[in-house]
N, C-alpha and C positions, 0 to 999 in steps of 0.2 A: 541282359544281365542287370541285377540290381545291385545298389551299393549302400551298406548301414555306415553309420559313423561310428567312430574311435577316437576317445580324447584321454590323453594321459595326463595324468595329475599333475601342476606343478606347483609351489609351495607358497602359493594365497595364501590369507586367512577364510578366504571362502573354499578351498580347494583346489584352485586353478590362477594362473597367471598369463602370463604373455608371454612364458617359457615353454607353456603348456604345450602338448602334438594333439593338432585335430587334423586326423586323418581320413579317406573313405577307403573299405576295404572288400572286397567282390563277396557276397551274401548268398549269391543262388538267385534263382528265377524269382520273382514278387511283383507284383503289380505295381505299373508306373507310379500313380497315385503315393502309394508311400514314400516310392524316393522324393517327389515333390515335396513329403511332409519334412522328411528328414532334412532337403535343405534349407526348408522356411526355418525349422529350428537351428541349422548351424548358422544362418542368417543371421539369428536374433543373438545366437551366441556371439558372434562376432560383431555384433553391435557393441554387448556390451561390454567383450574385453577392449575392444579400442578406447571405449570411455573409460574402464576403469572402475574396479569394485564397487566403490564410492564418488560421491559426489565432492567437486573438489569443497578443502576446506576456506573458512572466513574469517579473517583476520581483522580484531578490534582493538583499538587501544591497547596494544602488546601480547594480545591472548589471541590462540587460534581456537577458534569454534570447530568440530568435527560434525560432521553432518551422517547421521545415521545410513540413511536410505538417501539412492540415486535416483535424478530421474528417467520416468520412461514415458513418453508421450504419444508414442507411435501407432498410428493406425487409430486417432483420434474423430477424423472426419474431415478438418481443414489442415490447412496447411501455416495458421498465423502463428504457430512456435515455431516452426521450420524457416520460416522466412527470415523470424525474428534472429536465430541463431545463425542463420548462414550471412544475413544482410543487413542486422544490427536492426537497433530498437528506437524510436524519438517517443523520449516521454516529455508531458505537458507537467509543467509546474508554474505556480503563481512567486511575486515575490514576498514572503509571508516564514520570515521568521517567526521562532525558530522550527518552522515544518521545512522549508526549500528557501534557499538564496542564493543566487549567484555573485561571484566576489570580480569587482568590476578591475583587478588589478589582473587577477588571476585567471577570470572566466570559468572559472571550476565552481561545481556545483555542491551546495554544503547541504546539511539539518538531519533532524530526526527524518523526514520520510526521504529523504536522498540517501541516507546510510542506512535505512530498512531496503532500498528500492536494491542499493549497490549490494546488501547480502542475496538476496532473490535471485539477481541478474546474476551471480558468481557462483547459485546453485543449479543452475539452467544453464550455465554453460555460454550466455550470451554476454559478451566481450563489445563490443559494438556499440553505442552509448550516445547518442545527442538529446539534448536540450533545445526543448521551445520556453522563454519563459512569456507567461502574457496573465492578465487581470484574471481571477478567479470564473469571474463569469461567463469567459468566451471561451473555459478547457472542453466543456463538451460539443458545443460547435466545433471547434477544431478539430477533436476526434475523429467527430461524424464527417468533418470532412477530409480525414486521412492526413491533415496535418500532424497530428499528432500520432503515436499507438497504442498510447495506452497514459491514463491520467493519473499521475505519480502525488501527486498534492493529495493528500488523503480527503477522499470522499466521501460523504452517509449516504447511506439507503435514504431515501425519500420516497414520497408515492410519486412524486410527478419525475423525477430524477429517472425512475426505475422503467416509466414507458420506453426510454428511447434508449439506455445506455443499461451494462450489467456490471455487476460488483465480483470481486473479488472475497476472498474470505477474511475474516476480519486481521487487521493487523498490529492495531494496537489502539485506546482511549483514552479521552479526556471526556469534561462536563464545560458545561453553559456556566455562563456568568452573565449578571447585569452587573454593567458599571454605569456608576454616576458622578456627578462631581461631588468632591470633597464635602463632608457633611449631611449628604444625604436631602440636599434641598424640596426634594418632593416627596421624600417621604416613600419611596419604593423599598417593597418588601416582596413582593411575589410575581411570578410568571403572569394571574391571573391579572395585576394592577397595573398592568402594561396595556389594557384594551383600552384604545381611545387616546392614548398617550403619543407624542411623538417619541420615536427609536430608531437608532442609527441603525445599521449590519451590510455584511458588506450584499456587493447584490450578486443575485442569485446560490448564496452562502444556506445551509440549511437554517439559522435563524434566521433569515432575512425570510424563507417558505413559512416557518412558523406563527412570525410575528402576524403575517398577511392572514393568516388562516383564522386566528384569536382576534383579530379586528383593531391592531395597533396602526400606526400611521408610520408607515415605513420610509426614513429616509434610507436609498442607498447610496452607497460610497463603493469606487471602484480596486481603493489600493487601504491596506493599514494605517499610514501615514494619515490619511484625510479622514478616516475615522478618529482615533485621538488623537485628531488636531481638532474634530470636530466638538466633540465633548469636554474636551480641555478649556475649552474656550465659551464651552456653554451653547455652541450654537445647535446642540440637542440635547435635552434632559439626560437622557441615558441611550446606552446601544447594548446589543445582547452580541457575546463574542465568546470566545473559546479560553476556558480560564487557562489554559497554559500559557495562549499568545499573550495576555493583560497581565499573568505574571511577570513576562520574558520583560513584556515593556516596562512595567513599571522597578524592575532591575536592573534596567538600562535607562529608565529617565525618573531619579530619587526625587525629583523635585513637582513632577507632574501632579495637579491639584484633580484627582480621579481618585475614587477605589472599587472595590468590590462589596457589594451589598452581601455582609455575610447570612449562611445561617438560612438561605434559601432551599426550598424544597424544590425538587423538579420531578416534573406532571412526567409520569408513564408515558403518555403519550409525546411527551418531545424526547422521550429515548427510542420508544419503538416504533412511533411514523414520519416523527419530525428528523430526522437526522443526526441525536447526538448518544444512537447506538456506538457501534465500534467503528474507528478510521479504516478505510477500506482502501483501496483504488479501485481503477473499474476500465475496460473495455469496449471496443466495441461490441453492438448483442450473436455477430455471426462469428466472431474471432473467442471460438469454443477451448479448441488447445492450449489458447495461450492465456487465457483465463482460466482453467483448470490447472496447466501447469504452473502459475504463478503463485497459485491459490497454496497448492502443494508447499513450494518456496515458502510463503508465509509462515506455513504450519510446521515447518520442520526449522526456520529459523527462530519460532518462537519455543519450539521445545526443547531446542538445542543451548538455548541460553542467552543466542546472542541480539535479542530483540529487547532483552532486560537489560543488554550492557550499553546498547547503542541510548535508551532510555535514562539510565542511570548518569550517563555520561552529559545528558543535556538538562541533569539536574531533577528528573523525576524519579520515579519508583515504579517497584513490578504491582503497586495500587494502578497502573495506568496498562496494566495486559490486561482489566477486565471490569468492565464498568458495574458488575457486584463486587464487593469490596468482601477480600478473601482471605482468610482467618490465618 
């Protein structure tokens, strides 16, 4: 004997709840094979009523975000969303307001990409949550070597970046800045008047790939702090950094003798091979599901609204969902 299924409606907005009756009821003779089919599909039914129509919702500064679409990851290839979800996540982050800081009273982890990081992880269902923090430049080694699982400090595409590690979908943007000290002492104006010149960045930072590539004389620095302490002080002409960090800073220190070289053009190519395309994170390159399903997370955080609030909230604009500047 074979058995079809029976589900009776219960008063979802999709048609069905957890009131619902899924039943099997005797059909007549039919070939093994189909009953197989039928419980793969009550299988999958049953997946999704225990999760629940939707994906839960994201709660921001007083507002709840509603999340369209659930996710589904299953029968992806690997297992690195599965692990993630059942046995918790260690993301890598630098200390590098305002993207990730950790608050030495509290231990609790803040900024824009920790409050992008925390809507993703609360659309995936992954609860579970530690922190590595360490210098920008040792997040991929770490990775690679399972310290970490995944690099939360938002990363660019780079050509050398891209050999060893994978990205994620984009999650939000900023632009390059040269700072200099106060007045402009050398006279910088362009990307290009940087060759030959000494320049700060942090290391292995995508300007810090840049600068090496155009023929600058790269000093690195491994933390924020020793960067404009470095140029504050003169002991580099200028350093190429991320305008949001050098606003943050210079919001936080009014008296700091730096600024920003207005009025600068930036070369196509340090948006589309140098690194200051879209803020990404990124994975390791075999951890397929959970970089796909992260990627998802992004994209349904950013069109749900709450990638604009979390943005808004640290003082920018939805100019920063898209590095063409959108009408």
């Amino acid at each position: 004997m074979a058995w079809e299924l029976s589900i009776k409606p219960g008063a979802g907005t999709d048609g069905f709840d957890n009131s619902g009756a899924i039943g099997w009821y005797r059909a007549g003779s039919i070939r093994a094979q189909r009953c197989s089919m039928w419980k793969a599909i009550v299988a999958a039914i049953l997946v999704l009523m225990a999760r629940g129509a939707v994906a839960a919702n994201f709660s921001y500064d007083g507002k709840t975000y509603q999340y369209e679409a659930m996710p589904f990851f299953e029968n992806c290839g690997d297992a690195s969303l599965q692990k993630a979800q059942h046995d918790g996540i260690t993301l890598g982050i630098s200390p590098s307001p305002p993207y990730s800081s950790i608050d030495p009273n509290t231990q609790a982890a803040s900024g824009i990409d920790v409050d992008i990081n925390n809507a993703v992880l609360g659309w995936l269902g992954i609860t579970k949550v530690h922190y590595e923090v360490m210098p920008f430049g040792q997040l991929i080694s770490a990775m690679l070597a399972h310290r970490v699982d995944l690099i939360a400090a938002n990363i660019h595409y780079t050509p050398d970046r891209v050999k060893v590690i994978a990205f994620t979908s984009p999650g939000w943007w900023y632009g390059p800045a040269i700072v200099v000290q106060r007045g402009n002492p050398q006279h910088l104006t362009s990307f290009d008047g940087l060759k030959g010149k000494q320049v700060g960045a942090i290391a292995g930072s995508a300007a810090d790939e840049y600068l090496r590539k155009v023929g600058a004389d790269v000093t690195p620095f491994q933390t924020d702090a020793e960067e404009f302490a470095a140029i504050s002080t003169g002991r580099v002409p200028a350093i190429v950094e991320d305008d949001v960090k050098v606003i943050s800073y210079l919001q936080a220190n009014a008296g700091a003798a730096i600024e920003i070289v207005p009025n600068v053009s930036v070369p196509d190519e340090l948006i589309f091979g140098y690194g200051y395309g879209y803020a990404r994170y990124a994975t390791r390159k075999e951890d397929c599901s959970l970089r796909a399903a992260y990627s998802q997370g992004l994209a349904e955080s950013r069109d749900n609204g709450a990638v604009s609030a979390i943005l808004k909230h640290y003082g920018l604009s939805n100019r920063n969902l898209f590095f063409f500047p959108v009408q």
